[in-house]
C-alpha positions in Angstrom: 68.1 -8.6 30.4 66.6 -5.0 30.8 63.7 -4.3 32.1 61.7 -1.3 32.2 60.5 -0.2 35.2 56.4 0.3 35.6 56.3 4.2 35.3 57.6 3.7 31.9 54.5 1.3 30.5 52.0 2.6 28.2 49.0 2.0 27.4 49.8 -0.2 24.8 51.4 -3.4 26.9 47.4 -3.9 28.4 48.3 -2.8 31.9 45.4 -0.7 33.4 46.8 1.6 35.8 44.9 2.9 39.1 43.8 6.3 37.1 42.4 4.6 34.4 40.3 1.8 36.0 36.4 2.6 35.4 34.5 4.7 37.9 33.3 3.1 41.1 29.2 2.4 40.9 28.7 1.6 44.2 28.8 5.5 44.7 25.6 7.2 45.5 24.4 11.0 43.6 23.1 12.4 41.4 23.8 10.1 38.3 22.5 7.3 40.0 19.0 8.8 39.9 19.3 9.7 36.4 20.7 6.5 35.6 17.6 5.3 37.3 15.1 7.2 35.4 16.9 6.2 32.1 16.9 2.8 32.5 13.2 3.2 33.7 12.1 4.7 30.4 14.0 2.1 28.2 12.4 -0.8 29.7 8.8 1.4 29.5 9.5 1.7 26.0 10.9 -1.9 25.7 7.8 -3.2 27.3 5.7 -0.9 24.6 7.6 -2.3 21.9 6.6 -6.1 23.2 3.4 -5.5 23.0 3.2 -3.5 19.9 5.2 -6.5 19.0 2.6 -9.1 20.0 -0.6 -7.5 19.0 1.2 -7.3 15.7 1.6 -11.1 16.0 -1.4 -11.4 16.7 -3.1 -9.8 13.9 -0.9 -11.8 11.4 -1.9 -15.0 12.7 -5.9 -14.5 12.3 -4.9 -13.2 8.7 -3.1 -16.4 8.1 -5.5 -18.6 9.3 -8.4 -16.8 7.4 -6.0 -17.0 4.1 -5.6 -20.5 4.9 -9.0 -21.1 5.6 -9.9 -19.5 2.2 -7.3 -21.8 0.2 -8.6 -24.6 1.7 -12.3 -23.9 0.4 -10.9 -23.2 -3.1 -9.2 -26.3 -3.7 -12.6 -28.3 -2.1 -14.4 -26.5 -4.7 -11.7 -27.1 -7.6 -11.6 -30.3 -6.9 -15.2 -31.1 -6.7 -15.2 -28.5 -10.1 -12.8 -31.5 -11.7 -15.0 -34.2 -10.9 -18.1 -33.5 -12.1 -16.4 -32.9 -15.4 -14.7 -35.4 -15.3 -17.9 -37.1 -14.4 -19.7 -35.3 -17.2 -17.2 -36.4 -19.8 -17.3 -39.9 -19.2 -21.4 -40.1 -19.2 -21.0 -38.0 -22.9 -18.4 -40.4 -23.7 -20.9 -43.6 -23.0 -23.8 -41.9 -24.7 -21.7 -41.2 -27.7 -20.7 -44.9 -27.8 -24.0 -46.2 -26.6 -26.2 -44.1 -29.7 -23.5 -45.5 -32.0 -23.8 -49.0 -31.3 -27.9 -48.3 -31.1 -28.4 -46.6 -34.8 -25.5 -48.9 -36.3 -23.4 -46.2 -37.6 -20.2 -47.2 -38.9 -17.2 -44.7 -39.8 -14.8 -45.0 -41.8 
């Protein structure tokens, strides 16, 4: 059985060697405050998004509720709408059978 020694390992076999391990961040410079200020402005402009975000939310939910507040008063008045004519029709209805039976008429 040969094997190789570790100089001879590439990349390939997943052994990290010292030179290519990441950089150490417990190191203090330059980079850290730029890194600082970065990070700084994403989460200032995450934070602007969130609240773009809910005030957006916001805005949608008083339109639903005044859509949904609207439907609501259009089927109370369709439906009220149905029953008087539905109300209508059945006094027309009686009054048609009532004259008939009053003046004797006879069809047919």
């Amino acid at each position: 059985m040969n094997i190789a020694p570790i100089s001879s390992l590439s990349a390939d076999t997943g052994v990290a060697f010292a030179e290519d391990a990441p950089a150490d961040f417990t190191a203090t410079g330059e980079n850290d405050e730029q890194n600082y200020e970065a990070a700084n402005a994403e989460v200032q402009r995450l934070q602007e998004k969130a609240s773009e975000l809910e005030r957006s939310n916001y805005r949608l939910r008083v339109e639903n509720l005044t859509l949904r507040t609207r439907l609501d008063r259009l089927k109370s008045s369709r439906s009220f709408e149905r029953k008087l004519l539905l109300a209508l029709g059945l006094a027309l209805w009686l009054f048609f059978l009532l004259s008939v039976r009053l003046l004797g008429l006879h069809f047919g």
